[in-house]
N, C-alpha and C positions, 0 to 999 in steps of 0.2 A: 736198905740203909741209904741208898744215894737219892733215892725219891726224898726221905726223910732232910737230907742234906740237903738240897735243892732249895725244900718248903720252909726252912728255917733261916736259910738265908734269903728269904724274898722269894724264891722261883715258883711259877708254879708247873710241875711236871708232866702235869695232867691237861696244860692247855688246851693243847689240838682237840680238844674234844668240842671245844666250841670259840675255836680260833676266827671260825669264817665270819660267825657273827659279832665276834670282836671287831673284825674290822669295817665290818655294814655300819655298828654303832658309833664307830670312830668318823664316818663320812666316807668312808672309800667307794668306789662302784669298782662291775667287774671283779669283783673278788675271787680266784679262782684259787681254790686247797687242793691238796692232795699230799700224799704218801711216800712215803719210802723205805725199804726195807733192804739192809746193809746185810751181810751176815760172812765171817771166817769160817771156812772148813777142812784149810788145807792146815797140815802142820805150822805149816811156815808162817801162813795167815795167822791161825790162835797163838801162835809164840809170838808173836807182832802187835797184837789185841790185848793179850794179856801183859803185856812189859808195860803197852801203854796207858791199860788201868791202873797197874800197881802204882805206880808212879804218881798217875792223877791224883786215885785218892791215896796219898801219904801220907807221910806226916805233918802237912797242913790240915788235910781235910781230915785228919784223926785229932788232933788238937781239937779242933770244931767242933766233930760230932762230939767229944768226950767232957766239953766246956757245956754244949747244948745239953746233956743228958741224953743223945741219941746212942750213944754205943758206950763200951768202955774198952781200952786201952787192948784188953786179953781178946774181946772180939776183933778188933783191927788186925791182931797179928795172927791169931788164926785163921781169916778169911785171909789173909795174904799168903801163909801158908798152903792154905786149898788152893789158892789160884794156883802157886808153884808148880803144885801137885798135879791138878788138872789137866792144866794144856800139853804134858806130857802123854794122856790119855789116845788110846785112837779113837774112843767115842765123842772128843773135846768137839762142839760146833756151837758157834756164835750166831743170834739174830739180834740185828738192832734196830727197831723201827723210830721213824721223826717222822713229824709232821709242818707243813708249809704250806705260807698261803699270802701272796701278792695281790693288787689290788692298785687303783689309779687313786687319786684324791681329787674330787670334784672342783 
């Protein structure tokens, strides 16, 4: 749902796939990409994680998807639901990977 949300407001999600040559095309030299990969595993961590999706996507971003046709209203509240539910879990672990990539301009 949040890739979805992204693509419909302009983002595209799926950049880093071919970030580095976006920026060759744009004139940069030096262009150097790379990775990262965030992830919660402690309690404390995914109680932290998860308050600050819930939040994120709200009820702005539920208004959005549900005006887009991407979700409706009964999905928002039970995936916020799951979330509640989840991070109480002892199996609860987060990975979040981004991608980046700097570059000089000729």
């Amino acid at each position: 749902m949040i890739s979805e949300m992204f693509s419909a407001n302009g983002g595209r999600p799926k950049i880093a796939e071919e970030l580095r040559a976006r920026f060759y095309e744009a004139g940069f030299v030096g262009v150097k990409a790379n990775g990262a990969f965030e992830s919660w595993g402690s309690p404390a961590g995914i109680a932290t994680f998860t308050d600050f999706i819930v939040q994120w996507v709200g009820p702005s971003w539920a208004e959005a998807a549900i005006a887009d046709m991407i979700a409706i209203r009964e999905e928002f509240e039970e995936w916020r639901e799951a979330a509640l539910v989840w991070k109480d879990q002892l199996v609860a672990f987060v990975g979040w990977s981004s991608g980046e990539a700097v570059g000089r301009k000729r």
